[in-house]
N, C-alpha and C positions, 0 to 999 in steps of 0.2 A: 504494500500500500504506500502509495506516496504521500511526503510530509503535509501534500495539500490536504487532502484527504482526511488524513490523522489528525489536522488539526481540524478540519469541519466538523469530523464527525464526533472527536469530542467536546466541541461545541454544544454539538446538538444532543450530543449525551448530555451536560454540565443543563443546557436548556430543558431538558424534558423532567429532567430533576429537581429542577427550579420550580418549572410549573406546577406540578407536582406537590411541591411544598408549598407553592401558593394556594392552590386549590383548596387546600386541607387546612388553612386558617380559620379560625374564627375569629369573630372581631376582636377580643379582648389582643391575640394574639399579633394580629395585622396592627395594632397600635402601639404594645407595648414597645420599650426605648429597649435596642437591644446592648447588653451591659457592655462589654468590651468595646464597641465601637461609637455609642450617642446616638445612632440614628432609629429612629422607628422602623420596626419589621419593613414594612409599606416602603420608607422612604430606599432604605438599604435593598430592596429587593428591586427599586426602580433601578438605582445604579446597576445593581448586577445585570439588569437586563437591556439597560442604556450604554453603560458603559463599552459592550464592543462595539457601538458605534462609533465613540471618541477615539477606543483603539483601532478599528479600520481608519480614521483623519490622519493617524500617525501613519499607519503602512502608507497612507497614500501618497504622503507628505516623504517618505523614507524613500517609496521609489523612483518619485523624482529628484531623489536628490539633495532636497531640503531638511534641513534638522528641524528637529521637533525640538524648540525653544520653551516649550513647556516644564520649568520645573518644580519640584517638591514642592518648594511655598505656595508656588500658583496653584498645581494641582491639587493640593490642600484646600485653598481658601474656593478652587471650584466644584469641589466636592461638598463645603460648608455649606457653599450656596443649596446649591440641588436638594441638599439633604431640607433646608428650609420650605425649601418649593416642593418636595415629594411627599414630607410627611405625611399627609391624609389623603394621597393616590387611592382612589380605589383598585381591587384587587383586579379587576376587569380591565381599568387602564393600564397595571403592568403587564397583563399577562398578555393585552395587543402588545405590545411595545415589546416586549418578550418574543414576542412571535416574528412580529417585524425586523427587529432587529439580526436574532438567530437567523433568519431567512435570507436576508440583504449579506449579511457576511459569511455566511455559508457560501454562499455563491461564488460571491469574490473568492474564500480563499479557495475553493478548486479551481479558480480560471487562473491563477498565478503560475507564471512557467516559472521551469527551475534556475533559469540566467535571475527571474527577479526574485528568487528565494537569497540570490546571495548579493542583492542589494544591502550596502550599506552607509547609513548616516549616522549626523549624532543625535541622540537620544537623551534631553535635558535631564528626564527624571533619572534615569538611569545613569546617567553623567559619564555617558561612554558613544562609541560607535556602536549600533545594533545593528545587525543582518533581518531582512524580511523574515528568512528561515529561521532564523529567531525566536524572533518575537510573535509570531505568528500559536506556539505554543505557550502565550502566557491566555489564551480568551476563554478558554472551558478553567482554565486553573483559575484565574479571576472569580468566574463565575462561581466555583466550587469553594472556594474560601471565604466567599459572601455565604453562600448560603448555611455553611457550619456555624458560622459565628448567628445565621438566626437562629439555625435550629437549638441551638443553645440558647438562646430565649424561652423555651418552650417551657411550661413549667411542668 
């Protein structure tokens, strides 16, 4: 299986899981703040489900060429933000958003040849040069560390 591949599909494993876990909320749950992170279930489950869209702007941005200027503090204060605006999501708006997003990047990364897997720029958060073929295995891991940290909300 190619790296493309590997990384959609565990994508869309890290997404079906998500879903999954969204489904199966009840409100007390979908509200509470989850402890280790601040964010409310809802709001943290948007990112997880938003978020590969922010990380496709970087692959996009990587394979042209362009560094992704983006770091730690930024990405910090624009995750503060979101986390304000997501709080009271309904579970129906992530799980489009979930759907959309898994979908849109799934696509992409099977259509990536392997000359742009070994694209490489710099990568502010990471405060390095990153390869596509890279980074391209951080989107299901993303997804899947959000969602431990809610289910560990759960009482």
């Amino acid at each position: 299986m190619s790296t493309q591949s590997q990384a959609a599909d565990d994508l869309e494993s890290a997404a079906r899981d998500l879903d999954a876990f969204i489904a199966g909320c009840d409100d007390d749950v979908w509200k509470r703040t989850v402890t280790n992170d601040g964010r409310t279930v809802a709001g943290l489950a948007f990112h997880a489900a938003a978020g590969s869209d922010v990380a496709l702007g970087w692959i996009c941005q990587i394979l042209s060429g362009r560094p992704v200027h983006e770091n730690g503090d930024m990405h910090d204060a624009f995750n503060n933000a979101e986390a304000e605006r997501s709080a009271g999501r309904s579970q129906a708006e992530v799980r489009a958003q979930l759907e959309r997003s898994t979908g849109r990047v799934a696509f992409f990364l099977r259509s990536l040849t392997d000359e742009e897997l070994d694209r490489t720029a710099m990568h502010g958060i990471a405060g390095r040069d990153v390869s596509v073929g890279r980074f391209i295995a951080n989107f299901g891991r993303h997804m899947r560390g959000h969602l431990e940290s809610m289910r560990a909300a759960l009482p």
